[in-house]
ZABALUM-605891 format. One record per residue: z, x negated, y negated of N, C-alpha, C in turn; residue in one letter. Coordinates in nm, 4 decimals, padded with zeros to 6 digits. Example, Ala and Ser with C-alpha at 12.3 -4.5 7.8 and 13.67 -1.06 7.14 Angstrom:
BEGIN
R        n.w        n.u        n.v       ca.w       ca.u       ca.v        c.w        c.u        c.v   residuo
R    00.7800   -01.3190    00.5690    00.7800   -01.2300    00.4500    00.7800   -01.3200    00.3300         A
R    00.7080   -01.2850    00.2250    00.7140   -01.3670    00.1060    00.7870   -01.2900   -00.0030         S
//
This chain:
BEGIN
R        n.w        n.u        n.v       ca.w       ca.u       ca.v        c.w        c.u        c.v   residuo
R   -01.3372    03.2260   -04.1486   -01.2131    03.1681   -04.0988   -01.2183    03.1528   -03.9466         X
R   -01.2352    03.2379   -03.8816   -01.2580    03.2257   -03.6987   -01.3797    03.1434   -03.7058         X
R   -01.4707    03.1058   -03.7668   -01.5764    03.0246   -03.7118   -01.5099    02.8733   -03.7374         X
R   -01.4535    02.8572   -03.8800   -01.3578    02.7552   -03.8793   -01.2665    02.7393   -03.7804         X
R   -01.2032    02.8262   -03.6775   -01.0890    02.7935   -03.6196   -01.1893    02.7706   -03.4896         X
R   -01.3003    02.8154   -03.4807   -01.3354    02.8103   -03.3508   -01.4338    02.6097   -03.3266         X
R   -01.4377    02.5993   -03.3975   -01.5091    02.5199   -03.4551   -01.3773    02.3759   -03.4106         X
R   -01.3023    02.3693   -03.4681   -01.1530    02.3200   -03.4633   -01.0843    02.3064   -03.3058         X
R   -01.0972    02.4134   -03.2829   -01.1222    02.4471   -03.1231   -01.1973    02.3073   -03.0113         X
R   -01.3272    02.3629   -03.0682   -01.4571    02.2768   -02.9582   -01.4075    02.1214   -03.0166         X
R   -01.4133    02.0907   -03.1165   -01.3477    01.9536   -03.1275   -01.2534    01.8952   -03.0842         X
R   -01.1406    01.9395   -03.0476   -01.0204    01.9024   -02.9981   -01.0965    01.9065   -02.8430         X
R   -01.1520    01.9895   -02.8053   -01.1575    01.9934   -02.7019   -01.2600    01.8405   -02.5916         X
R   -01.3711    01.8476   -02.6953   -01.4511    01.7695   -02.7230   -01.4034    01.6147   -02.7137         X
R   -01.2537    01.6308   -02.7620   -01.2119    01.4904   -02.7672   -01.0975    01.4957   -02.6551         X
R   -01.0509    01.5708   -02.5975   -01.0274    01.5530   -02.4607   -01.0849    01.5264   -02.3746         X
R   -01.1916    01.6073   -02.3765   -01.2909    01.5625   -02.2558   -01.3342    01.4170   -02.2933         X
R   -01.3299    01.3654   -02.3853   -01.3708    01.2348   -02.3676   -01.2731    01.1416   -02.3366         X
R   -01.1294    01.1383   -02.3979   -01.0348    01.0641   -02.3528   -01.0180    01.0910   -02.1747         X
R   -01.0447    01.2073   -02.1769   -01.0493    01.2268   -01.9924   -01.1810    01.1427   -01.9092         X
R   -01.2262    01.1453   -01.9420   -01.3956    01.0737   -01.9194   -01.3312    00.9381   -01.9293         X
R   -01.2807    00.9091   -02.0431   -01.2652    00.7057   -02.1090   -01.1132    00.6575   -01.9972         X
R   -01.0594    00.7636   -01.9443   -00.9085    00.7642   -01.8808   -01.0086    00.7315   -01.7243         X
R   -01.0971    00.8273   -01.6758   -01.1891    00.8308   -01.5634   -01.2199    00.6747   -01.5309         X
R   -01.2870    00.6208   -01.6182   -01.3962    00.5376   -01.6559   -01.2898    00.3974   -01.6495         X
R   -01.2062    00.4028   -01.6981   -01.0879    00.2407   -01.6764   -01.0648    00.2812   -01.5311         X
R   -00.9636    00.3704   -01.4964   -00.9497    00.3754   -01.3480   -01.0216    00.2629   -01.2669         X
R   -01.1713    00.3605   -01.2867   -01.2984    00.2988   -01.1687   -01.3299    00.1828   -01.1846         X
R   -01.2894    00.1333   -01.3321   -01.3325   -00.0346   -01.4065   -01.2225   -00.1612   -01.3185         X
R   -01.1112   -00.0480   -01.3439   -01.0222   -00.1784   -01.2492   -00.9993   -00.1584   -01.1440         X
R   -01.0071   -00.0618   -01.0921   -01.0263   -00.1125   -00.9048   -01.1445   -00.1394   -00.8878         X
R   -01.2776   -00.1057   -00.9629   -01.3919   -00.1988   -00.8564   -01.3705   -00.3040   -00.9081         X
R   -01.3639   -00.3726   -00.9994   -01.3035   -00.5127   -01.0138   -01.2020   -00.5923   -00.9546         X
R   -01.1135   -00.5225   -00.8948   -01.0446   -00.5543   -00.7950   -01.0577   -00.6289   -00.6646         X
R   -00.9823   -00.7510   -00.6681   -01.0581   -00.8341   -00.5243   -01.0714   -00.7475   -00.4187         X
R   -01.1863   -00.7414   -00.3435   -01.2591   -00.7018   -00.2136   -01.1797   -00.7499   -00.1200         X
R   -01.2023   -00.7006   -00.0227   -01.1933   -00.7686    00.1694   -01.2678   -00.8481    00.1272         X
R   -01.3497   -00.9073    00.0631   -01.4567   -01.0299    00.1140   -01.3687   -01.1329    00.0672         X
R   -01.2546   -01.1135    00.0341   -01.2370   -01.2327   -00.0317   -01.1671   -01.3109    00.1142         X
R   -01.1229   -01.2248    00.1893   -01.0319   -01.3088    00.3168   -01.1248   -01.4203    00.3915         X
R   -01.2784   -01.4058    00.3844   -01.4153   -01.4948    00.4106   -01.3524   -01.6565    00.3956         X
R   -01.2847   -01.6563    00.2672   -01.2107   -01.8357    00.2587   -01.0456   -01.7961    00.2552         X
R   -00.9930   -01.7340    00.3529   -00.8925   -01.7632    00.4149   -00.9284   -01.8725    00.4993         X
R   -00.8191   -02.0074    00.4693   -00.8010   -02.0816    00.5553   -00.8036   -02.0708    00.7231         X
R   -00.8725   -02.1526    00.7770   -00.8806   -02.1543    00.9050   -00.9559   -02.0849    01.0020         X
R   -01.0269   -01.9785    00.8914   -01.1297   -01.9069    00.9460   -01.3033   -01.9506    00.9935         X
R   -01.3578   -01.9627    01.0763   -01.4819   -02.0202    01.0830   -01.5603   -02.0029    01.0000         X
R   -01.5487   -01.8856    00.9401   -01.6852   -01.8367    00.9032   -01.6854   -01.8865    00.7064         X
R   -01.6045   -01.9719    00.7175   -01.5961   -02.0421    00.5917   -01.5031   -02.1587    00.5634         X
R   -01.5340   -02.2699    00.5758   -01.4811   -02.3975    00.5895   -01.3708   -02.3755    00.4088         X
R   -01.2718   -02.4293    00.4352   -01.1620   -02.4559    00.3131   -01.2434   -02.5240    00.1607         X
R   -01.2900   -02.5979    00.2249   -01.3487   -02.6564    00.1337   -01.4997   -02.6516    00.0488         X
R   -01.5730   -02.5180    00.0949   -01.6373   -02.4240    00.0610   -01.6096   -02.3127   -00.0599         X
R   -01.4771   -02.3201   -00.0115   -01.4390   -02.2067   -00.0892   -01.4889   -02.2641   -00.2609         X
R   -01.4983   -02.1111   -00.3534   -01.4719   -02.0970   -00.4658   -01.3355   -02.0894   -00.5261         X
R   -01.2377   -02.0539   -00.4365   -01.1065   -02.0252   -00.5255   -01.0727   -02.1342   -00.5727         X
R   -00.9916   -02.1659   -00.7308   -00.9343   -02.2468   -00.7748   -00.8784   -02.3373   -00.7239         X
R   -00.8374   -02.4506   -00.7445   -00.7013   -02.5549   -00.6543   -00.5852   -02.5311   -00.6733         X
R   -00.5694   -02.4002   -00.8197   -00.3901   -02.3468   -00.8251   -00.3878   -02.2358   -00.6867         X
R   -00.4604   -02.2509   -00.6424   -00.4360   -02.1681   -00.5131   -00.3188   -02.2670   -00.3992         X
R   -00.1809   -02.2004   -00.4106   -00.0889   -02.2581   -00.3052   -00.0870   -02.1970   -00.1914         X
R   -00.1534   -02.1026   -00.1073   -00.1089   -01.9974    00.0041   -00.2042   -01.8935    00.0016         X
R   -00.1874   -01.8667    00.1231   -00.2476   -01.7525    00.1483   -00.1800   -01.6416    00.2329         X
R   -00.1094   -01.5359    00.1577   -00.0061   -01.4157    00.2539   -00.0610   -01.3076    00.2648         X
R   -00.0181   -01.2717    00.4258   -00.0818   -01.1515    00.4999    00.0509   -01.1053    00.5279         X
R    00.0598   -00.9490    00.4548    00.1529   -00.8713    00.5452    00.0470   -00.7919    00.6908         X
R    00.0679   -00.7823    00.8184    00.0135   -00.7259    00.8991    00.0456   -00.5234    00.8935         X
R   -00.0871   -00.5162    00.8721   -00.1617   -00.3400    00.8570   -00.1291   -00.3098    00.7077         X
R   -00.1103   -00.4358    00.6276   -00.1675   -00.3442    00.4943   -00.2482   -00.4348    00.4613         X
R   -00.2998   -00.3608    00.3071   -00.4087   -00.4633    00.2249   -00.3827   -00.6034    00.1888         X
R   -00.2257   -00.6564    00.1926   -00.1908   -00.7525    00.1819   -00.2052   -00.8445    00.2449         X
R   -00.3098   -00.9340    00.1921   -00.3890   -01.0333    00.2681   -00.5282   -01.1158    00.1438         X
R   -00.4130   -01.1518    00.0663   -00.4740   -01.2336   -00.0706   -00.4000   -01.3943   -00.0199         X
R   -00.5031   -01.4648   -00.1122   -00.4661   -01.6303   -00.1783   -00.3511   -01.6178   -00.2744         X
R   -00.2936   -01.6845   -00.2626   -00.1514   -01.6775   -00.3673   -00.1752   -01.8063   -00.4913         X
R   -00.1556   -01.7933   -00.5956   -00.1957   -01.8794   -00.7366   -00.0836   -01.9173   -00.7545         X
R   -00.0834   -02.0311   -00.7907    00.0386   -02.1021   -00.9118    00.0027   -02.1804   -01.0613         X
R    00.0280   -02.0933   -01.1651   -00.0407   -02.1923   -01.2646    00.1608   -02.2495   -01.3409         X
R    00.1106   -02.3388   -01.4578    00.2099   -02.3651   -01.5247    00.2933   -02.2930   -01.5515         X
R    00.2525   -02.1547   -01.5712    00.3348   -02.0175   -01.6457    00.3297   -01.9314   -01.5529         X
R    00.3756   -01.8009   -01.5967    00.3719   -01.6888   -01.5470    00.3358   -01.5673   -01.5908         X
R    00.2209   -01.6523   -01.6954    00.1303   -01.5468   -01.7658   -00.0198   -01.5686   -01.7125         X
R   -00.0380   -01.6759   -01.6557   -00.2146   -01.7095   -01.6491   -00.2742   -01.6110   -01.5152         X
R   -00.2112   -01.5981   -01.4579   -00.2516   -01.5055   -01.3231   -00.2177   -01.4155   -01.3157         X
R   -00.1692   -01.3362   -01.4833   -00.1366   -01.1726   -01.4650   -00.3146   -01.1007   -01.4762         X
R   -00.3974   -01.1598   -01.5186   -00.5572   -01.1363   -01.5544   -00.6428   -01.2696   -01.5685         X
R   -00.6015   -01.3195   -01.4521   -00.7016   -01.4209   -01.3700   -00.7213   -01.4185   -01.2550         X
R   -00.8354   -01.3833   -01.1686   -00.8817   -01.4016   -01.0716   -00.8387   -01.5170   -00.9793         X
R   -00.8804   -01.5156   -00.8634   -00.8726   -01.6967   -00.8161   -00.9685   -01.7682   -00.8094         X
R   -01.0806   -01.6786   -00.8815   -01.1799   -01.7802   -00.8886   -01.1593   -01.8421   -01.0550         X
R   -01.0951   -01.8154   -01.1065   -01.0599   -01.8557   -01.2276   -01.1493   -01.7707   -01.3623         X
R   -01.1579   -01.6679   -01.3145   -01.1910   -01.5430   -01.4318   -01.1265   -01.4602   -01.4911         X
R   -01.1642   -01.4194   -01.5817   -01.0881   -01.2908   -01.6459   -01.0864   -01.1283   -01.5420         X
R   -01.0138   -01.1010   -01.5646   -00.9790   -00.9703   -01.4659   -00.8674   -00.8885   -01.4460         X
R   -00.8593   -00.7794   -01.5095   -00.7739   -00.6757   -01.5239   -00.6428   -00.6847   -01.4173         X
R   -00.6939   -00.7107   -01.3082   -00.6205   -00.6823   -01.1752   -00.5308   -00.8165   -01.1147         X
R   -00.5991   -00.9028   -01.2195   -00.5021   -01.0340   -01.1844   -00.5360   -01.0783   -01.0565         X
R   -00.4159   -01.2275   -01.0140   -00.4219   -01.2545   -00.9139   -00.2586   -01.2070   -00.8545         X
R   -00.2442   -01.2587   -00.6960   -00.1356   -01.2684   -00.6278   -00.0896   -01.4174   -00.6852         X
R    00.0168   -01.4319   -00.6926    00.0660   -01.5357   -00.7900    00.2005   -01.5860   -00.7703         X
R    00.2602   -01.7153   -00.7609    00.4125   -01.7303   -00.7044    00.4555   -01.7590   -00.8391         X
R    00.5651   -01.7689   -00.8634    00.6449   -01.8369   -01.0042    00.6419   -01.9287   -01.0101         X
R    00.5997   -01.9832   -01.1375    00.5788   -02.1328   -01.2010    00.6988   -02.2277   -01.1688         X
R    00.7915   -02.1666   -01.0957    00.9327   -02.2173   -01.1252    00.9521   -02.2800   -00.9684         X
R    00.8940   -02.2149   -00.9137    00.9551   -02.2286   -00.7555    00.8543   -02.3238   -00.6845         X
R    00.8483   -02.4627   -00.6452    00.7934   -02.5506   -00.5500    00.6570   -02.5338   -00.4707         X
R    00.5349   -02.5225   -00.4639    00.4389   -02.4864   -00.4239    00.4166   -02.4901   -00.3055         X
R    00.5092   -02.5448   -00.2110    00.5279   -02.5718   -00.0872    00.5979   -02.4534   -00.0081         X
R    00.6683   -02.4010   -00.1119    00.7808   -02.2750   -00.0483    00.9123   -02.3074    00.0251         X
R    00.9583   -02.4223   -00.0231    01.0171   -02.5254    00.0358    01.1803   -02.4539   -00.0309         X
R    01.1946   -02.4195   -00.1458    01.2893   -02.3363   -00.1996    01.3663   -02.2455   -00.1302         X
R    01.5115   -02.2325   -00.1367    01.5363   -02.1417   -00.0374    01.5278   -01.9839   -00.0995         X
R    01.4722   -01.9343   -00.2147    01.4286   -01.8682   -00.2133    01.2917   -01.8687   -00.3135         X
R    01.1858   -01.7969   -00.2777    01.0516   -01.7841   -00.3761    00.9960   -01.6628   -00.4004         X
R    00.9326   -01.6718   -00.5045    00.8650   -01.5237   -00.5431    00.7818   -01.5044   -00.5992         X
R    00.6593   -01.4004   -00.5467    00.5395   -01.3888   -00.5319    00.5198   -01.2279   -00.6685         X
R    00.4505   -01.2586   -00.7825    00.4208   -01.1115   -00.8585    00.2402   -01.1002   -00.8020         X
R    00.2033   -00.9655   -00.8021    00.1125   -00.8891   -00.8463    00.1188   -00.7401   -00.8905         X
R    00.0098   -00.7440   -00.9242   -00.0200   -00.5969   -01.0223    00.0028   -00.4725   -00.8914         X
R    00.0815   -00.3636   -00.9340    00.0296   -00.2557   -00.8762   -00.0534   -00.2250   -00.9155         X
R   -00.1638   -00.1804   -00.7743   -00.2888   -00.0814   -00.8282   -00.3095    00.0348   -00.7088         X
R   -00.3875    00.1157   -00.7231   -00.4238    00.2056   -00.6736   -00.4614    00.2299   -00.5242         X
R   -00.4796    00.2717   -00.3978   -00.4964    00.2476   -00.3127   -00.4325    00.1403   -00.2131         X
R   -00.2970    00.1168   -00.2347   -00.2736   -00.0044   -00.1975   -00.3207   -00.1376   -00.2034         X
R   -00.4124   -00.1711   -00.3078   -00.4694   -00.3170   -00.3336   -00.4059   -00.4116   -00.4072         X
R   -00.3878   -00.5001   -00.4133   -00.3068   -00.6276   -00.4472   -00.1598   -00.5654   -00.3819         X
R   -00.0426   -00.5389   -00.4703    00.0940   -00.5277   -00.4216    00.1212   -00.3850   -00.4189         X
R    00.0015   -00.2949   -00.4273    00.0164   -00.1178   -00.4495    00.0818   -00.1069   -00.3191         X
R    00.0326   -00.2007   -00.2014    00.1206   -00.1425   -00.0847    00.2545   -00.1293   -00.0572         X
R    00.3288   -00.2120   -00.1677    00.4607   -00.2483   -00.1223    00.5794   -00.1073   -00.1538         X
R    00.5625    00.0195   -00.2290    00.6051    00.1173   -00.2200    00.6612    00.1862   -00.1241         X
R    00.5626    00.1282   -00.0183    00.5678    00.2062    00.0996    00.6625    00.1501    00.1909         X
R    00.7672    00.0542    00.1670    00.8400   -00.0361    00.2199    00.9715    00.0141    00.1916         X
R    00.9910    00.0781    00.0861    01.1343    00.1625    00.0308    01.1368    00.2502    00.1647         X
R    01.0817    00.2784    00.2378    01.1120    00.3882    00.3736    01.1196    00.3344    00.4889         X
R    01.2508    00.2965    00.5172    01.3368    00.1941    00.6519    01.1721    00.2145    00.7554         X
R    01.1288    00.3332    00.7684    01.0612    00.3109    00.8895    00.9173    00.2620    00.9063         X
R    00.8815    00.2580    00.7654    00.7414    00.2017    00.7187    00.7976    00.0643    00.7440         X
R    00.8699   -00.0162    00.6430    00.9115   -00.1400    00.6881    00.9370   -00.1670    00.8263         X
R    01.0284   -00.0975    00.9274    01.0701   -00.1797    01.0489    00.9125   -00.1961    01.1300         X
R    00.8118   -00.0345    01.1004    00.6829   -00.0808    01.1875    00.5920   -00.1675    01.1185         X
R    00.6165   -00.2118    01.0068    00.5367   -00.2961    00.9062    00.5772   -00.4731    00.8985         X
R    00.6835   -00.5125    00.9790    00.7758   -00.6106    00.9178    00.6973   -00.7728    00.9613         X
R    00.5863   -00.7794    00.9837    00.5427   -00.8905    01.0590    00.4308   -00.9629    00.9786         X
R    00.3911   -01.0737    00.9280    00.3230   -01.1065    00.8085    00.2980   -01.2712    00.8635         X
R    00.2175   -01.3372    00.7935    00.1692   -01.5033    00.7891    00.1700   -01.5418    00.6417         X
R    00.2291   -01.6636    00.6442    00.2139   -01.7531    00.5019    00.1174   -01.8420    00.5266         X
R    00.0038   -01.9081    00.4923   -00.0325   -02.0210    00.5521   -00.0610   -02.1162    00.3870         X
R    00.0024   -02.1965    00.3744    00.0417   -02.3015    00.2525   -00.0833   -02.4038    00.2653         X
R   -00.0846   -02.4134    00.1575   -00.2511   -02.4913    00.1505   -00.3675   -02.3979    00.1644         X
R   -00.4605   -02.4925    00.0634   -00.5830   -02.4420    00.0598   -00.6783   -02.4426    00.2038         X
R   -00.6161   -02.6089    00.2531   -00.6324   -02.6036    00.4078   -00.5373   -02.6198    00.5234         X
R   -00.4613   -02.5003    00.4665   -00.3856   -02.4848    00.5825   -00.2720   -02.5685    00.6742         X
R   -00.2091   -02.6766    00.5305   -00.1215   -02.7786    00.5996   -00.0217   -02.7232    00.7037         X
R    00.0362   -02.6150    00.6406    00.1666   -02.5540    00.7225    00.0851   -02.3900    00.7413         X
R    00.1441   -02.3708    00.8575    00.2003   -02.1818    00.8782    00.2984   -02.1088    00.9199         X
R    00.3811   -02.0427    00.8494    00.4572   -02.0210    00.9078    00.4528   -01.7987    00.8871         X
R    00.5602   -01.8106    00.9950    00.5489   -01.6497    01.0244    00.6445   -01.5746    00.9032         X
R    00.5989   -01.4644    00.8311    00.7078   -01.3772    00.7922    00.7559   -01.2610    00.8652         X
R    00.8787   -01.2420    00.8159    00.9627   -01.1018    00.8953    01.0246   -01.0496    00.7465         X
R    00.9738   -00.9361    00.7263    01.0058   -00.8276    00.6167    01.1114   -00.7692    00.6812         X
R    01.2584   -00.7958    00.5840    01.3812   -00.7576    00.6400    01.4374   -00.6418    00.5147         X
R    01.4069   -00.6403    00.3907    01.4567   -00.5552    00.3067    01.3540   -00.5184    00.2038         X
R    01.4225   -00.3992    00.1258    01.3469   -00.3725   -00.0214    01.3588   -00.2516   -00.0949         X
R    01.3527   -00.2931   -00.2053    01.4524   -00.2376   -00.3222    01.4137   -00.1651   -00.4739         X
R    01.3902   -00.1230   -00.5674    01.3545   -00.1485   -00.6573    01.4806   -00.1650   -00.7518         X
R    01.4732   -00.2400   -00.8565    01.5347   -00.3409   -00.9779    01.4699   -00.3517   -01.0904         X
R    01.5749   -00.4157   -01.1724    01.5332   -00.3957   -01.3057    01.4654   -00.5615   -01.3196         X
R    01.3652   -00.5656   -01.4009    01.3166   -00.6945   -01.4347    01.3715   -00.7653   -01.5115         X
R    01.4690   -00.7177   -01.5483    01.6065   -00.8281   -01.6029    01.6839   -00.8475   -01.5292         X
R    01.7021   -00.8273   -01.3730    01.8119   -00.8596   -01.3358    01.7930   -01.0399   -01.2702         X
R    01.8326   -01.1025   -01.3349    01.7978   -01.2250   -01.3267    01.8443   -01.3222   -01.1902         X
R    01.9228   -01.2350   -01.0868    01.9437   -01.3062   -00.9631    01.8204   -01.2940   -00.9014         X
R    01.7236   -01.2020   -00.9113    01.6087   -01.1770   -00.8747    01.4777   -01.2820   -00.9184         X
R    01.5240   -01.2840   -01.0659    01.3277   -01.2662   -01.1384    01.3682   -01.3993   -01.1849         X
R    01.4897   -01.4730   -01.1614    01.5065   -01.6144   -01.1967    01.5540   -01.7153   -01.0736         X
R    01.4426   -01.7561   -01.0039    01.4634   -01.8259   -00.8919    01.5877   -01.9332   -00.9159         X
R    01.6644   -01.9595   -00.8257    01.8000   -02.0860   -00.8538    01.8867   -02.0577   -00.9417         X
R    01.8910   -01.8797   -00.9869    02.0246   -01.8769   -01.0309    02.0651   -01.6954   -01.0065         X
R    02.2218   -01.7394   -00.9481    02.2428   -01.6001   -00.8655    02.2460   -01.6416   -00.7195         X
R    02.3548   -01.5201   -00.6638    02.3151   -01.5315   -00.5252    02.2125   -01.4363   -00.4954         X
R    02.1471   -01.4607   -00.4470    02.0017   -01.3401   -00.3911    02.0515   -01.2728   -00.2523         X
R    02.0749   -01.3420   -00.1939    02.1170   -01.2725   -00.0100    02.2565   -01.1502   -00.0646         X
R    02.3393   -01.1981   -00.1767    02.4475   -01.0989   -00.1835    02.3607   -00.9651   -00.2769         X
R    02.3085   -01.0302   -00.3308    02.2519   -00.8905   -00.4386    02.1063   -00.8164   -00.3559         X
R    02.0637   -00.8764   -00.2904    02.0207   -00.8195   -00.1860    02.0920   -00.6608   -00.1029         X
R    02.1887   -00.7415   -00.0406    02.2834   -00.6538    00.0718    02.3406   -00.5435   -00.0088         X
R    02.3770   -00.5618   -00.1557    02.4340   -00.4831   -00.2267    02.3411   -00.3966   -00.2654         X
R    02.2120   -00.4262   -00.3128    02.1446   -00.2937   -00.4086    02.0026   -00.2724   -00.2958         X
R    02.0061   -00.3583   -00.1968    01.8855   -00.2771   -00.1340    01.8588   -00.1084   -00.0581         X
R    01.7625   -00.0648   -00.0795    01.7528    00.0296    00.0351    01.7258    00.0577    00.1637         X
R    01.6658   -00.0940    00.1951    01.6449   -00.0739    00.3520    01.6838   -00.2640    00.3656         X
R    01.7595   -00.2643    00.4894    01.8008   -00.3811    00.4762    01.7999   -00.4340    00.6405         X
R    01.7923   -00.5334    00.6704    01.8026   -00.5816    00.8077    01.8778   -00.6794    00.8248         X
R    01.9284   -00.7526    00.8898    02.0619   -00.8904    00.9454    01.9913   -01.0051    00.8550         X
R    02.0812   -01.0834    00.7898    02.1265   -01.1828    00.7635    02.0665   -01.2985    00.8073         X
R    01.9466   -01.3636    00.8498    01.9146   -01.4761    00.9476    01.9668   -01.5911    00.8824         X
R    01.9819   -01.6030    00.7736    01.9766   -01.7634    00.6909    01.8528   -01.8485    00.6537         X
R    01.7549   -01.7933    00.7013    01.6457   -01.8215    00.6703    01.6089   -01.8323    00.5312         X
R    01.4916   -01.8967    00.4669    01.4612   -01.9288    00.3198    01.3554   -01.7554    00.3171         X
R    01.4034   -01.7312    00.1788    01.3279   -01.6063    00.1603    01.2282   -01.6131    00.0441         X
R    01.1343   -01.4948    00.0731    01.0074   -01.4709   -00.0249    01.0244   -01.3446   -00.0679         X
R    00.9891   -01.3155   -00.1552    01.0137   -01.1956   -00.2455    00.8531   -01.1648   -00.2935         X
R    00.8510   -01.0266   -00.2791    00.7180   -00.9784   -00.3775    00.7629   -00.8994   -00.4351         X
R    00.6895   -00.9111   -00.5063    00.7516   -00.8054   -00.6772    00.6181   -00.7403   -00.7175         X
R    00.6301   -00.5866   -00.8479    00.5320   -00.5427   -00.8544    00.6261   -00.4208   -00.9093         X
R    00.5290   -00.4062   -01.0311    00.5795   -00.2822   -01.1220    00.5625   -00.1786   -01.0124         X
R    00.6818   -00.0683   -01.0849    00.6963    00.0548   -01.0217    00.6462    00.1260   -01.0973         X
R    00.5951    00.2441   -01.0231    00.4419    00.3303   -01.0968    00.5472    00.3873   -01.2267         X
R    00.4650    00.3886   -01.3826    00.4878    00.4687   -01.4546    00.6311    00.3993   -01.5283         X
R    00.6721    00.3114   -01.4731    00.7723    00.2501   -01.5546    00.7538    00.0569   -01.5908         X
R    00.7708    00.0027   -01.7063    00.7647   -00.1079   -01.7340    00.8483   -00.2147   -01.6903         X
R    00.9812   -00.1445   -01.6611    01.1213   -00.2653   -01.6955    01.1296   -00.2420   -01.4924         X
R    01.1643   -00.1516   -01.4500    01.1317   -00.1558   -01.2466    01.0361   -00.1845   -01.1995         X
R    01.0961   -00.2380   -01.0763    01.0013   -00.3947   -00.9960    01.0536   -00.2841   -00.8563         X
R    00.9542   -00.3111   -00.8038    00.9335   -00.2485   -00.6650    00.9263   -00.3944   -00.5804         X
R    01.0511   -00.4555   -00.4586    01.0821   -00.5502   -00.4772    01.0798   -00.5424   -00.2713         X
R    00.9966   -00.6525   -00.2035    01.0262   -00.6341   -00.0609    01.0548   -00.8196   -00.0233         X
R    01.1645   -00.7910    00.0533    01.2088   -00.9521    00.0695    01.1013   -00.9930    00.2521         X
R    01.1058   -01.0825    00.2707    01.0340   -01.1609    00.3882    01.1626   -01.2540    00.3841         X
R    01.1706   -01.2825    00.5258    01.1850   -01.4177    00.6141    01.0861   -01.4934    00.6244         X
R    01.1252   -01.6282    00.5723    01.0448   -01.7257    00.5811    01.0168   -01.7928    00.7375         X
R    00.9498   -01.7762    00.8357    01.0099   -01.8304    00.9747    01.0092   -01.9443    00.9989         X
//
């Protein structure tokens, strides 16, 4: 009987350690799969790689840099708002997705308001940084960013990170561009908030760790 129980034992155990190992093993699968710094190489306007060099797709509308975080990807637009939850911008399969605007909102950014999803991940890569924006003082020293629209760079304009919040992904003044007021539901449920400019706004969105239905949510001024 104890050799049976012990026996019973090492197996269970046996199969932890492997779900711990197979739990290990995705981790490391999707962040090294995860777009690199190399990818900023065909950011527009940069020498060291002409626009039209590039590999990224042509659903590529933008390219947004928040200044001192990792945020500093090509932004995608496909038909939906499923093709760039695990597509690359080079147009591959990939866990980690792309940075991606809503199928809904004008590719120009021309909307007076737009909105940008990616994946949280680990280390601050793709939208993992934006957590760190719920704390008034991370945002006010964080608040300074570039849009540059086009693959080559027709327009640029400056962002100013004025608020941010987390919400439910049903709340549809949010996650449904052109309906709702956004500037009032803003002022009402944010946690860190700054003045009013009138300016056209951008939104990034991005699951909140450990929950499905909360969006970890930071607004920009469009300048």
């Amino acid at each position: 009987m104890n050799i049976l129980y012990e026996r019973l034992v090492m197996i269970v155990l046996v199969l932890v350690l492997l779900v711990v190992m197979w739990c290990m093993y995705d981790n490391y699968y999707v962040y090294s799969h995860t777009l690199s710094n190399d990818i900023s190489k065909f950011k527009p306007g940069q020498t060291d790689a002409a626009p039209e060099d590039s590999p990224i797709s042509d659903d590529m509308v933008a390219w947004i840099t928040i200044d001192g975080t990792n945020i500093d990807y090509p932004v995608m637009q496909g038909t939906d708002n499923v093709k760039y939850l695990n597509t690359d911008p080079f147009g591959k399969y990939s866990l980690s997705g792309s940075i991606f605007l809503d199928s809904r909102n004008a590719p120009d950014f021309s909307d007076d308001y737009s909105l940008i999803y990616g994946h949280h991940m680990e280390y601050g890569k793709m939208f993992g940084a934006l957590d760190d924006f719920l704390d008034s003082s991370y945002l006010n020293s964080h608040s300074s960013g570039t849009l540059i629209i086009g693959k080559n760079a027709e327009k640029t304009y400056g962002l100013t990170v004025f608020a941010s919040m987390r919400a439910s992904a049903k709340d549809e003044a949010v996650f449904d561009p052109g309906k709702g007021d956004i500037r009032q539901f803003i002022k009402e449920h944010c946690e860190t908030y700054m003045a009013d400019t009138g300016q056209r706004i951008l939104a990034l969105s991005t699951c909140a760790e450990g929950d499905s239905v909360t969006r970890t949510l930071v607004f920009c001024y469009i300048d």
